[in-house]
C-alpha positions in Angstrom: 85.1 81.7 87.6 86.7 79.8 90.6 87.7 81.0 93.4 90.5 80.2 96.0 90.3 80.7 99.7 93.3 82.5 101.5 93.4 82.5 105.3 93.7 86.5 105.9 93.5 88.8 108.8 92.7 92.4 109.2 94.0 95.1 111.5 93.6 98.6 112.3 97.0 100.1 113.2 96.9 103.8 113.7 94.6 105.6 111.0 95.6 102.8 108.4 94.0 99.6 108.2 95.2 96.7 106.3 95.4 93.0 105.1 97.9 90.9 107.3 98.9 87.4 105.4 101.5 84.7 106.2 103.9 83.8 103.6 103.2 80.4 104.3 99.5 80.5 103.0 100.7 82.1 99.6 102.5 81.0 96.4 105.6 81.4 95.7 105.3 83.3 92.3 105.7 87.4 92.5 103.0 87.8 90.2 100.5 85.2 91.5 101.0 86.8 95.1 100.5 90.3 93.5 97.1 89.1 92.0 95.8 88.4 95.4 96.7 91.5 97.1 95.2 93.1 94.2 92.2 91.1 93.9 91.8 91.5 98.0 91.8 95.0 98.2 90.2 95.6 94.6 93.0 97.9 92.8 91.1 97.9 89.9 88.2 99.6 90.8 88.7 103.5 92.5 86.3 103.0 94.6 87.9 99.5 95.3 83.7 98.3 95.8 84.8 94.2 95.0 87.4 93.7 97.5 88.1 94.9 101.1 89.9 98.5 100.3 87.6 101.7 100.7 89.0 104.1 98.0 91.9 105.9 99.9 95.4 105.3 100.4 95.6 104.5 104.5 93.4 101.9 103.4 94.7 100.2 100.5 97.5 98.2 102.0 98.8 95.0 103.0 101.4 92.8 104.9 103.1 89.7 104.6 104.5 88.0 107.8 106.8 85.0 108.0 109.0 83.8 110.9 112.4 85.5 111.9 115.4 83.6 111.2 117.0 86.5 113.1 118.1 86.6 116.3 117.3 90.0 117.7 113.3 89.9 115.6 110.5 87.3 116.1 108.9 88.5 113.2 109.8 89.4 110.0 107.2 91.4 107.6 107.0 93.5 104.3 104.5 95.8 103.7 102.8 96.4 100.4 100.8 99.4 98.7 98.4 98.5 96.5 96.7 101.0 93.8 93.1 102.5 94.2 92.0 102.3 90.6 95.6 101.2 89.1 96.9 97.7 89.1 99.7 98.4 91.4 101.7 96.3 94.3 104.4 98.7 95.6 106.4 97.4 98.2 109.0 100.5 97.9 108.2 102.3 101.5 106.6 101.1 104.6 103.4 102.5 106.7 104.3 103.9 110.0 100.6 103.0 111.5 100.3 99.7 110.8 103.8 98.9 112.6 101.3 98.9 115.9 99.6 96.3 114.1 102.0 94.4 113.1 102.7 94.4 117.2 99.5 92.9 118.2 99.4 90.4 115.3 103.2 89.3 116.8 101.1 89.0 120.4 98.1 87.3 119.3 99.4 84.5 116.6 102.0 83.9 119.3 105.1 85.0 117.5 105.8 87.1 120.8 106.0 85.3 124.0 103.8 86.9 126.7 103.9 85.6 130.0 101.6 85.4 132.5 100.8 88.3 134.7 102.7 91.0 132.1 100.6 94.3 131.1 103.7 94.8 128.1 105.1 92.4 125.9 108.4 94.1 124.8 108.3 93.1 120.7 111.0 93.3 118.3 110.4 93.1 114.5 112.2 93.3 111.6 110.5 95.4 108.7 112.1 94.4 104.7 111.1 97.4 102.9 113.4 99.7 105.1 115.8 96.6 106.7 114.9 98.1 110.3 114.6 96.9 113.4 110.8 98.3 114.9 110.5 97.9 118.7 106.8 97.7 120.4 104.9 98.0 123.5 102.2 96.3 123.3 99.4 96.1 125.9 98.4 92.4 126.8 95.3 91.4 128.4 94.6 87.3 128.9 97.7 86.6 126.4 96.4 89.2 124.2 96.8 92.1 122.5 94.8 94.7 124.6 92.2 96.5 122.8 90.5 98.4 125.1 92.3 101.9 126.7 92.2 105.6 127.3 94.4 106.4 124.7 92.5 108.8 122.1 94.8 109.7 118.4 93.4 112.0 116.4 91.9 110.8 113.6 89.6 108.1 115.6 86.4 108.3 117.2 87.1 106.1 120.3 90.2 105.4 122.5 92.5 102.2 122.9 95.1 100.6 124.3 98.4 102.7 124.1 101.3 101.0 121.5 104.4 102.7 122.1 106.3 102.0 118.5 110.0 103.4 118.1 112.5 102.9 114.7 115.9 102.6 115.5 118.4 103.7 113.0 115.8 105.4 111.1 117.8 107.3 108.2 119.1 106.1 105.5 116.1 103.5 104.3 116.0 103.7 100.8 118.9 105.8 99.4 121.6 104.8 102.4 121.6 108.6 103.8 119.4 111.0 105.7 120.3 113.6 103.3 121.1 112.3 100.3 121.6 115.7 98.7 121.8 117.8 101.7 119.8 119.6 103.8 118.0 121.9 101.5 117.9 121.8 97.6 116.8 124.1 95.2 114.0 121.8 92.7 113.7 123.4 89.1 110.2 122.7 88.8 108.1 124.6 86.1 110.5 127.0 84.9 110.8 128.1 88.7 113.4 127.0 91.4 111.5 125.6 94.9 113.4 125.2 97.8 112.8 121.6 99.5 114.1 119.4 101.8 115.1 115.9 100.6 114.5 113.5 103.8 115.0 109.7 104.2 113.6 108.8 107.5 111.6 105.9 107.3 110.3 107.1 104.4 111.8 109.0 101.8 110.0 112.6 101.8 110.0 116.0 100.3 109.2 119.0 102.5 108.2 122.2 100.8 107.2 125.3 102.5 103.2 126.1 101.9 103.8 129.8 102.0 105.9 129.2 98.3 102.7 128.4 97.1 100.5 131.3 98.6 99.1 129.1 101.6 99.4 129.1 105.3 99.0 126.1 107.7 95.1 127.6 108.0 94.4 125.9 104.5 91.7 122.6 104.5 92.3 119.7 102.7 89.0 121.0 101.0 90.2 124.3 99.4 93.8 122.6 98.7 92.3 119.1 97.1 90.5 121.4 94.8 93.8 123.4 93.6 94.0 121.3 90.3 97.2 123.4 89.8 98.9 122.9 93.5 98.9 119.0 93.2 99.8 118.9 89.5 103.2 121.2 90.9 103.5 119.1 94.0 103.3 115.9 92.0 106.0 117.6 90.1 108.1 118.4 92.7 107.8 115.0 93.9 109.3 113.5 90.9 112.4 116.1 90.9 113.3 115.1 94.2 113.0 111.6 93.5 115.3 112.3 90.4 117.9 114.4 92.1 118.0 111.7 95.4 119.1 109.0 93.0 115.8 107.1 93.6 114.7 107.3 90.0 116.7 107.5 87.3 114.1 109.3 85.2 111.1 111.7 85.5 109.3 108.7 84.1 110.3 105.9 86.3 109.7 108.3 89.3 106.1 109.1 88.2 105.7 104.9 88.0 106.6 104.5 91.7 103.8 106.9 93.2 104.2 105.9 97.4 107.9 107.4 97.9 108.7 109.5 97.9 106.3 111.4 99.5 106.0 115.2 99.1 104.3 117.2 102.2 103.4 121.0 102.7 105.0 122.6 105.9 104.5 125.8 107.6 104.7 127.9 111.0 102.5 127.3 113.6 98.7 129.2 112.9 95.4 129.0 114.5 93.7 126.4 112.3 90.3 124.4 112.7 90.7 121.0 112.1 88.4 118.5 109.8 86.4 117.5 112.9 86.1 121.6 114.1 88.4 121.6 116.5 90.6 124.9 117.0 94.3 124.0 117.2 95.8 127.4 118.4 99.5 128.0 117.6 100.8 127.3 121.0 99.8 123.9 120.7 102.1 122.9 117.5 105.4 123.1 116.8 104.6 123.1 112.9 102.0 122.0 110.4 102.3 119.8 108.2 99.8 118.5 104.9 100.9 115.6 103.0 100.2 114.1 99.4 99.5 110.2 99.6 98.8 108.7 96.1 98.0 111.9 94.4 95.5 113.3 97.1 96.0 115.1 100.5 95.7 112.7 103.0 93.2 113.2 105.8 95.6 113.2 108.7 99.3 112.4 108.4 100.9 108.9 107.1 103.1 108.1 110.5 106.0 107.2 108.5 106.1 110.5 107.4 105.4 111.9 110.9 108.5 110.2 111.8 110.4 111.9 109.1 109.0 115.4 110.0 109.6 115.1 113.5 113.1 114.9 113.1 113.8 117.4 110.2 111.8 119.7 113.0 114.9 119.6 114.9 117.5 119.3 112.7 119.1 123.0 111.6 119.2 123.8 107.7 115.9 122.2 106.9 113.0 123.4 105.7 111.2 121.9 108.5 113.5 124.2 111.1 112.8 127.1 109.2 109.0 126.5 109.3 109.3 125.3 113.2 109.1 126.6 116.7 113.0 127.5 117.5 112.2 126.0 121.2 110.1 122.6 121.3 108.7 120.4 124.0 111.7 118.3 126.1 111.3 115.0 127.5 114.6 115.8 129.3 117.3 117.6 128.7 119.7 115.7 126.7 119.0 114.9 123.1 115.1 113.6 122.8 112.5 115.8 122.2 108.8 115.6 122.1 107.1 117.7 119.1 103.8 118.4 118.2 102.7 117.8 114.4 99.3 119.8 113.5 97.9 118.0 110.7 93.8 118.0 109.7 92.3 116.2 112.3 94.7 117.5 115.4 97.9 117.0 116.8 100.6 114.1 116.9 103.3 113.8 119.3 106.2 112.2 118.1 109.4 111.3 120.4 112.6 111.6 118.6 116.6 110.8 119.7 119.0 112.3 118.0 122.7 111.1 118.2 125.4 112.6 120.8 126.5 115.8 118.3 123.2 116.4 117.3 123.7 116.0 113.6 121.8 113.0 112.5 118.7 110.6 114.0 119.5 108.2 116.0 115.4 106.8 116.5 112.1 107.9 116.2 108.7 106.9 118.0 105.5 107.3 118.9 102.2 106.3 120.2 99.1 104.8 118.3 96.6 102.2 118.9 96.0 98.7 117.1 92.6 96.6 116.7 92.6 93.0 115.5 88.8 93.6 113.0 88.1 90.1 111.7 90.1 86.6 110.6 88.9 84.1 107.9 89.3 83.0 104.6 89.8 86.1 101.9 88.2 84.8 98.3 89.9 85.7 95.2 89.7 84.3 91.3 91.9 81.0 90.7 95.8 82.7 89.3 96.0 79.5 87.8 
């Protein structure tokens, strides 16, 4: 079997890592580009041993880059999620951790101008799978993207260097509204009728309150992975609401597109020890939040969908509100706010703007670090 050599670079950004290409070093053909993402990563195998994937979801992903032809981007990218186990290339949502990335890749290819003596490089890119203009602050150190920092996220072992990443515009994505069938819904699901949230911010999610399945924001990924019957219920949920949004037109289609929506767990603030042992005490969150990434809870919280939590946090009638502190942390006093997601492995902060009346999202950001791992020449079997 022949292979072909593909000039490829890998990035940390956040708790995802993933596989950066240009469009320029790839053909043309959907399906001949789909082979090498899949053949890259390995979606054929769960344990994804023959490519450069590790078995999970925040690590089983990819982006394309090519220049901007727009004015107000230097970049343009599209982000792709590739199966663990199933031949799949879904390109339907976006990652919210690797748009730090996708940052210091603009810095250190040179699609962002840096100029001597700056510590920020102000970068603008465009991201296709949500047609949204992402704003970064990246760190630069000798016309690079800074590595080094004191910036600590939860989730890694050692700080970095602080990327300040903000959506503007965020709702609206996928199905053209924040609430495309208001802000809460009643799922029949199983004979039974779930209230949820329906969400597209960033990425299209579904909130559901923990408590309706006999859990607090105290449960582990441990003792909830295990409830065969939870995530069969969940995944169900997840299908109604993509049925109801207008996203799928059938149970069936719904249950082909597994990365959006999403479908996440939410519930008051608790006491809760996180996956490293660290006691998170109530006061410290505004809510809790567990999220289902591919059919398994993922170990922290996918930042697109922190995004989308933030801002349901604060926006009455959701099931997020319900669930929330009624008073959260205030940057200043007009209409941004700072709150505090407790997911497994600690706490995100997560800024979000909300327009003049209060009624909708008018951007979203947050803070996470980015690490440029290795470049070279990725090997997969001739397409040809």
């Amino acid at each position: 079997m022949k292979q072909r050599a593909v000039p490829c670079v890998v990035y940390r950004g956040g708790t995802s890592r993933g596989l950066f290409f240009k469009e320029s070093d790839l053909p043309t053909s959907r399906d001949e580009r789909n082979h090498i993402f899949m053949t890259a990563i390995d979606a054929y195998n769960p344990s994804q041993v023959n490519g450069l994937g590790s078995g999970t979801s925040h690590t089983s992903k990819v982006i394309t880059v090519r220049p901007s032809e727009r004015a107000d981007a230097c970049l343009i990218y599209t982000f792709y999620q590739v199966g663990i186990g199933q031949a799949i290339v879904d390109a339907e949502g976006t990652c919210g951790n690797l748009m730090a990335a996708v940052g210091a890749y603009a810095v250190d290819e040179g699609y962002a101008e840096c100029l001597s003596g700056n510590d920020f490089v102000e970068v603008t890119v465009f991201n296709e799978n949500i047609e949204r203009l992402i704003q970064l602050n990246v760190p630069v150190e000798s016309g690079r993207a800074q590595v080094e920092g004191d910036y600590l996220m939860p989730g890694l072992v050692h700080p970095g260097a602080r990327v300040g990443v903000s959506i503007l515009s965020p709702g609206g994505g996928k199905t053209g509204d924040t609430f495309p069938i208001g802000r809460r819904t009643e799922l029949t699901v199983a004979g039974q009728k779930i209230v949820a949230t329906f969400s597209d911010v960033v990425n299209p999610f579904v909130f559901v309150h923990s408590e309706t399945f006999g859990y607090t924001g105290a449960g582990s990924n441990t003792v909830l992975g295990t409830d065969s019957e939870l995530l069969e219920l969940l995944e169900t949920i997840r299908v109604a609401g993509a049925v109801a949004s207008g996203m799928a037109v059938s149970s069936e289609i719904a249950s082909q597109v597994p990365s959006i929506p999403k479908v996440a767990l939410v519930s008051a603030p608790c006491d809760y020890v996180t996956t490293s042992g660290k006691t998170i005490h109530a006061e410290e969150v505004d809510i809790i939040a567990r999220m289902i990434s591919m059919g398994k809870f993922h170990r922290t919280f996918a930042g697109s969908g922190l995004y989308n939590l933030a801002a349901m946090t604060l926006l009455e009638g959701t099931v997020p509100h319900d669930c929330s502190r009624k008073t959260v942390l205030g940057i200043d006093n007009g209409t941004k706010r700072l709150v505090r997601i407790g997911h497994p492995d600690g706490v995100a902060e997560v800024m979000v703007e909300l327009t003049k009346d209060g009624s909708d999202v008018s951007a979203v950001g947050l803070d996470r670090t980015a690490r440029r791992i290795m470049d070279g020449q990725c090997y997969v079997p001739d397409w040809t």
